[in-house]
N, C-alpha and C positions, 0 to 999 in steps of 0.2 A: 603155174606150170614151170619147174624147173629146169628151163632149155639148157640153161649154162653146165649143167652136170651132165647133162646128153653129149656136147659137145668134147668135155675133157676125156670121158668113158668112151666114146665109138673111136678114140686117139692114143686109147690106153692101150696096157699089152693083152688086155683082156681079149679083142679083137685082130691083133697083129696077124700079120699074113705071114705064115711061112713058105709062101708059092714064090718063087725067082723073080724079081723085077721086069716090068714092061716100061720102055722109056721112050714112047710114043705120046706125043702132047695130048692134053687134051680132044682139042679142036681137029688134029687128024684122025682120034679116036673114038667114033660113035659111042663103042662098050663101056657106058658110064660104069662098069662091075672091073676096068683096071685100077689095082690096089694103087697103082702112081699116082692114077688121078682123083681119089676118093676126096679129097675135099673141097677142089673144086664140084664133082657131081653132087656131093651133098647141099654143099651150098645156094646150088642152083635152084632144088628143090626146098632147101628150107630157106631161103630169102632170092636175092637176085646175086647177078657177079657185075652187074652196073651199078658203079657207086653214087651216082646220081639217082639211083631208085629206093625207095624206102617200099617194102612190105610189110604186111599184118597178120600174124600168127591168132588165128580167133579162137576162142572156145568157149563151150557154155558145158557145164557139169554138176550134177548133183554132189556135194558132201553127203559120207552118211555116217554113224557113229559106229565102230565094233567093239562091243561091250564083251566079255569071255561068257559062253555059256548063253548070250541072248544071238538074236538074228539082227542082221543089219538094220539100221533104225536111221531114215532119213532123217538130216536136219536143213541142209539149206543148200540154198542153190547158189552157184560160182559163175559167173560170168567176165570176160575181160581180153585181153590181147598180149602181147607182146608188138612192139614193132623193132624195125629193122632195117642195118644197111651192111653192104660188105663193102672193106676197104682191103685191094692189093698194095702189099709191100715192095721194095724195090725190089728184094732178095726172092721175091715170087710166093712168100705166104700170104694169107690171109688175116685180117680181124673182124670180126662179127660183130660190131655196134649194137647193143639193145638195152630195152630198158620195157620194163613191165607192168601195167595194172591189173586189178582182177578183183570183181563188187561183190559182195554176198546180196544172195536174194532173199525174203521171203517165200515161205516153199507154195503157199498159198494165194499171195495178193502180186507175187513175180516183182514185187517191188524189192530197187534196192535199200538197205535199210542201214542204219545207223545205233540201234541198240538190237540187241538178240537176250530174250528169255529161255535161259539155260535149263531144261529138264532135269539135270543133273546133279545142279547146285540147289535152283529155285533163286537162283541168284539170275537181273537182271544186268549183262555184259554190255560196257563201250565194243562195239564193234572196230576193230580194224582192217582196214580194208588194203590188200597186195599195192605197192606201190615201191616197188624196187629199181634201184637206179643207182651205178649200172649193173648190167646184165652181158657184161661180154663175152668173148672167147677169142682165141688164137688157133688156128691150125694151121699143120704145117705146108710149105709149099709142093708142088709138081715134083714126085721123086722121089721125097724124103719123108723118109714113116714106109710107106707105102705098106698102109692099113689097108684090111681089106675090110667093108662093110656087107652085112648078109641080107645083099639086096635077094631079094626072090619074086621069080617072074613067074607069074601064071597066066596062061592067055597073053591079052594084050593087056595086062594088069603089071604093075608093079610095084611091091610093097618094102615097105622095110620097119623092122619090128627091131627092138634096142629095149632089154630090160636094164635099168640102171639101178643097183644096192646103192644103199648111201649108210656110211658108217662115221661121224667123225666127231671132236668134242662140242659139247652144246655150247653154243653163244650166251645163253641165259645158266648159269651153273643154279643146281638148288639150294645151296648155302645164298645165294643173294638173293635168289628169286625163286622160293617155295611153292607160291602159289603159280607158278607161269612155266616152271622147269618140270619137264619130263624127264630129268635126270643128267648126267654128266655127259649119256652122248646122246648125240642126236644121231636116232635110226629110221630109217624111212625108205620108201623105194620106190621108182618111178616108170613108167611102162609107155614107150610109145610107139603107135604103128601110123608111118606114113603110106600114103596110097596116092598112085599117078600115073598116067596113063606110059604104057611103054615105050609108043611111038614118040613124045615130049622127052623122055628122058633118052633118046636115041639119037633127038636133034641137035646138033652143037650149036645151029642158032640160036638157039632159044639160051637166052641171058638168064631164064627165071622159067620154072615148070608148075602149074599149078599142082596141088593135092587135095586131099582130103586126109585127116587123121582122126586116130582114137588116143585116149589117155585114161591112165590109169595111173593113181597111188595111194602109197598109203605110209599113212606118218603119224606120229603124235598129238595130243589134242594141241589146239593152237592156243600161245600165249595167253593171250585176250579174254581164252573162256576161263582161264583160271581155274583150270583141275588139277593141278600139281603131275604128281604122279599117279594119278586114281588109274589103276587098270582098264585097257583099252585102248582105243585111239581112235583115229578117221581113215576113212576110204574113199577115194573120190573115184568119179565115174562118169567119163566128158567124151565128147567129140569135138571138132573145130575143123576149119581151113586157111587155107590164104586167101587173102584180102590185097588189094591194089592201091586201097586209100582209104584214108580215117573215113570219109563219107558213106563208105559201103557199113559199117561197123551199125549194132542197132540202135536207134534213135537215144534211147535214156541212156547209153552205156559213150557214146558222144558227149549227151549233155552235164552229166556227171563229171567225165573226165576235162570237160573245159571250164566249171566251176572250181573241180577241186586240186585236180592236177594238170594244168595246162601244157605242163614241159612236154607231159608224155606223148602226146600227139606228133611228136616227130621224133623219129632217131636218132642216137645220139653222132654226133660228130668228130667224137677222137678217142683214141683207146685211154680209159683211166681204169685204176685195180683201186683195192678190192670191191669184188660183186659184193651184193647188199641180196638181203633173205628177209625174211618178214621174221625172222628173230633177230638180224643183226637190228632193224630196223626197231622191232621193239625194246631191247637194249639200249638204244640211243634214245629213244624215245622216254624211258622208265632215265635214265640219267640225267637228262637235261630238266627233269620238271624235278629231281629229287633235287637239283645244284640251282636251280634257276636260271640256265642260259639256253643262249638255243641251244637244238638238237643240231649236230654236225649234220655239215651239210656234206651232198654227195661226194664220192670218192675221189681225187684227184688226183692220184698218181701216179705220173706216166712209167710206161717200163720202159 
């Protein structure tokens, strides 16, 4: 689930507000819908604004294939999190800490699994499994921007829905990577609807608001399965929530991530660039074994 592009997009001019500034703090401003304060309210509801809190962005989704001319054709099941921390700047922005895993299933035995038999090829695949890190963002402080997000209220419901295009060059090109490249750009696009109660998002005490969400995307075949450019691609089809702590998360999707990726179980603790994709990832990953070194380790560059 690619939150980090949720983040730059609900901060772009795509959603700017041309309504006149309101410069009422937060805190004396129940109407989390002032464009001044859109990033503290969102933050609220997608992690905490105590930095000493980490939360869990969960979800579980089906993959399924779209072939041109056939109907959607399930392949596997996606399970995983994000977690999370926000950190204030002096200056009054914010930074979003995170870092992500996410396990493919068997669609049948719900197990996570490690090779996948490809319908397509008849080739059996190394599965790779989401493991990006990091996962930041930046948004700006109390004021400044003052985006407005298309929160909408029904009843005592509150939703907020964010379609995000994704257009930009592909990390794996097909001149080096034929079998694994979908082509020179990578296009894809992401859907998400957050949901929470209105009276929590009305509260200024509240540091942190639960939700519930839906996701939706659709993108390229992935690296891994090694279809090149064969017409089609994938559509995924998830729900998820916030979580309070790794322990609430399901048992095997724990026990996995403390064998295989341990770091992730906590958020990260300082801004570094560049975010990491499961193509930057396999990129570094196809380089270090064709040179023999390791694969680079995560990003550490501060801004």
């Amino acid at each position: 689930m690619r939150l980090s592009k949720l983040f730059r997009y609900i901060t772009s001019a795509a959603i700017i507000s041309s309504a006149s500034a309101v410069t009422a703090s937060f805190a004396a401003t129940p109407d989390f819908r002032n464009p001044a304060d859109s990033s503290a309210a969102f933050l609220r509801l997608r992690c905490s604004l105590d930095p000493h809190d980490q939360k869990y962005s969960a979800w579980t989704a089906t993959v399924y294939a779209q072939v041109p001319g056939q109907k959607l054709k399930p392949l596997l099941g996606f399970e995983g999190y994000n977690v999370c921390r926000v950190v204030k700047e002096a200056d009054g922005s914010y930074k979003l800490l995170t870092r992500e895993v996410s396990y493919y299933r068997d669609l049948k035995t719900g197990k996570i699994i490690e090779q996948w038999d490809n319908p397509y090829t008849g080739k059996t695949d190394d599965v790779m499994h989401v493991h990006n890190d990091p996962v930041n963002s930046a948004m700006p402080a109390h004021g400044s921007g003052k985006y407005a997000l298309p929160w909408v209220v029904m009843g005592d419901e509150v939703m907020l829905l964010v379609d995000v295009p994704l257009e930009y060059p592909n990390e794996l090109s097909p001149a080096k990577f034929p079998e694994e490249s979908s082509g020179d750009h990578y296009i894809a696009s992401e859907h998400f609807g957050f949901f929470a109660k209105l009276a929590d998002m009305k509260n200024p005490k509240l540091q942190s608001v639960p939700y519930v969400n839906s996701w939706f995307r659709t993108g390229p075949w992935l690296p891994w399965m090694k279809m090149g450019q064969r017409p089609g691609g994938l559509v995924y089809s998830g729900e998820g929530r916030k979580l309070d702590s790794f322990a609430e998360l399901p048992a095997e999707v724990q026990a996995y991530t403390r064998k295989h990726f341990p770091k992730f179980i906590d958020a990260p603790t300082e801004f570094v660039s560049p975010n990491e994709t499961t193509w930057s990832v396999y990129r570094d990953m196809k380089n270090a074994q064709a040179t023999g070194t390791p694969a680079n380790p995560p990003a550490t560059t501060k801004p």
